[in-house]
N, C-alpha and C positions, 0 to 999 in steps of 0.2 A: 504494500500500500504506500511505503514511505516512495520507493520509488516512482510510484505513477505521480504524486503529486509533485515531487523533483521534475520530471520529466512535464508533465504539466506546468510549471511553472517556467520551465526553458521555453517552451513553446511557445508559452504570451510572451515570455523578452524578445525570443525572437519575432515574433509577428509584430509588437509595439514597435521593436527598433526599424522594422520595415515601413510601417505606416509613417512611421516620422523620419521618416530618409528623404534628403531631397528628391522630389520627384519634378524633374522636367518636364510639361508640358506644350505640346502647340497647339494649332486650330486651322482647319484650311476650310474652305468658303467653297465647296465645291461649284456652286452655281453661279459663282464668281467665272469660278476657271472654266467652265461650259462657255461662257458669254465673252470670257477676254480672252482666253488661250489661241495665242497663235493658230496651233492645227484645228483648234474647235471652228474658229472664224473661216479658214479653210474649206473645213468640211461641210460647214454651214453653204457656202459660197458656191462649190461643185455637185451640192446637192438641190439646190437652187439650179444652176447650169441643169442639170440632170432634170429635172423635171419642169422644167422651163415650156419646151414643148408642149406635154403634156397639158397643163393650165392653160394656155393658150386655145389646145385644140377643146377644151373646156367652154374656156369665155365664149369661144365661135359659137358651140351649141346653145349655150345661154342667150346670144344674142339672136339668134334663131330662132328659139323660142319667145321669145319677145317681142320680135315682131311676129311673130306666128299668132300670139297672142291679141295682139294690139288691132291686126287685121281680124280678128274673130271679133273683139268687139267692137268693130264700127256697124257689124249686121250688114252688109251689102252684099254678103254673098248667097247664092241661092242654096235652098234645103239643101243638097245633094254635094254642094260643094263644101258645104259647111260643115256636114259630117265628114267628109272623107281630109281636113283639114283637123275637126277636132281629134279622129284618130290620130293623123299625124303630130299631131301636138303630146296628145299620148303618148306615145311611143319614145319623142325625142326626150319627154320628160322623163324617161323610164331610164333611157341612154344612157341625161347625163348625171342621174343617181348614181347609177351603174358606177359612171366614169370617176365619180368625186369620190364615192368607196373604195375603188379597187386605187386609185391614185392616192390615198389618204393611208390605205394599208401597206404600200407600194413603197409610199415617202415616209412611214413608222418603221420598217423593216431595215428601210436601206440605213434609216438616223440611226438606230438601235446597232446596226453594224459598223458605221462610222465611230461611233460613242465606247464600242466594246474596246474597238483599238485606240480609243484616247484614254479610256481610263484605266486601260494599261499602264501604257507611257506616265500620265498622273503620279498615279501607284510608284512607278518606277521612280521619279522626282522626288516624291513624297518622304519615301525611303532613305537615296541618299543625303536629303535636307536634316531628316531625321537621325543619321550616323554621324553626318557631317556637323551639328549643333551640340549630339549627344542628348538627343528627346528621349523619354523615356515612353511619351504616345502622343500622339498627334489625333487631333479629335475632330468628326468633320457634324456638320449641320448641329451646335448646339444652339439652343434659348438664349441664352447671353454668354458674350465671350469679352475678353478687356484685349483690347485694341495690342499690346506687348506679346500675348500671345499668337497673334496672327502669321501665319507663312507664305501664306497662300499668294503675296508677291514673288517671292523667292521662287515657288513652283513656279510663277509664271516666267519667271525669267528663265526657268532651266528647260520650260518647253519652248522659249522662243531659239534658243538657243539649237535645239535637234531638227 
């Protein structure tokens, strides 16, 4: 018994002497670095390029519709026209649902694979900032953080840099 509480009493020294060790902290701002980071702006930019077309061949159907619309309701056309007109309005409507989904699921896929590879590189920054300062953990998205701890310039400079 005498030994367990020996041994029980090392264990709090040593836990206490840990809890009161200096511990080094940072904070990185990750949607900071999504919005400033070199390759983020980048990615941003050729994904943009990349689907540039696409919206475009968008807007056309839109505008299409529009006036498809606009000439159904002035009433001038005859019965027969005007159903085979509201079908086609139907239809183009159906199009460019189609188009805005399949472009929206198209342009989440491609960001989500852009983004896999930047939060690599991140990670990889993060790390050396964190060896290189001698942090003991680097903290990301808290509630409130004091401005001394902040890094997340430092990661930006180290991805502009790659």
């Amino acid at each position: 018994m005498m030994k367990f509480k020996f041994g029980l009493a090392c264990a709090f020294a040593f836990i206490s002497a840990f809890a009161f060790a200096d511990i080094r902290i940072g904070f990185v701002d990750t949607q900071r670095i999504l919005r400033e980071a070199a390759p983020a702006v980048r990615a941003a930019k050729k994904l943009e390029k990349e689907f540039e077309p696409r919206r475009a061949e968008m807007q056309r159907a839109s505008t299409q519709g529009k006036a498809l619309q606009q000439l159904l309701d002035k009433n001038t056309l005859a019965e027969a026209d005007r159903r085979v007109k509201e079908r086609e309005l139907v239809k183009l409507n159906q199009d460019f649902q189609r188009m805005q989904r399949e472009i929206n699921e198209d342009l989440n896929n491609r960001r989500n694979e852009e983004l896999s590879g930047l939060q690599e590189r991140v990670n990889l920054a993060i790390r050396s900032i964190a060896e290189a300062d001698k942090l003991d953990i680097i903290l990301q998205d808290a509630v409130y953080r004091n401005q001394k701890l902040d890094v997340t310039d430092k990661v930006l400079k180290l991805l502009v840099d790659k």
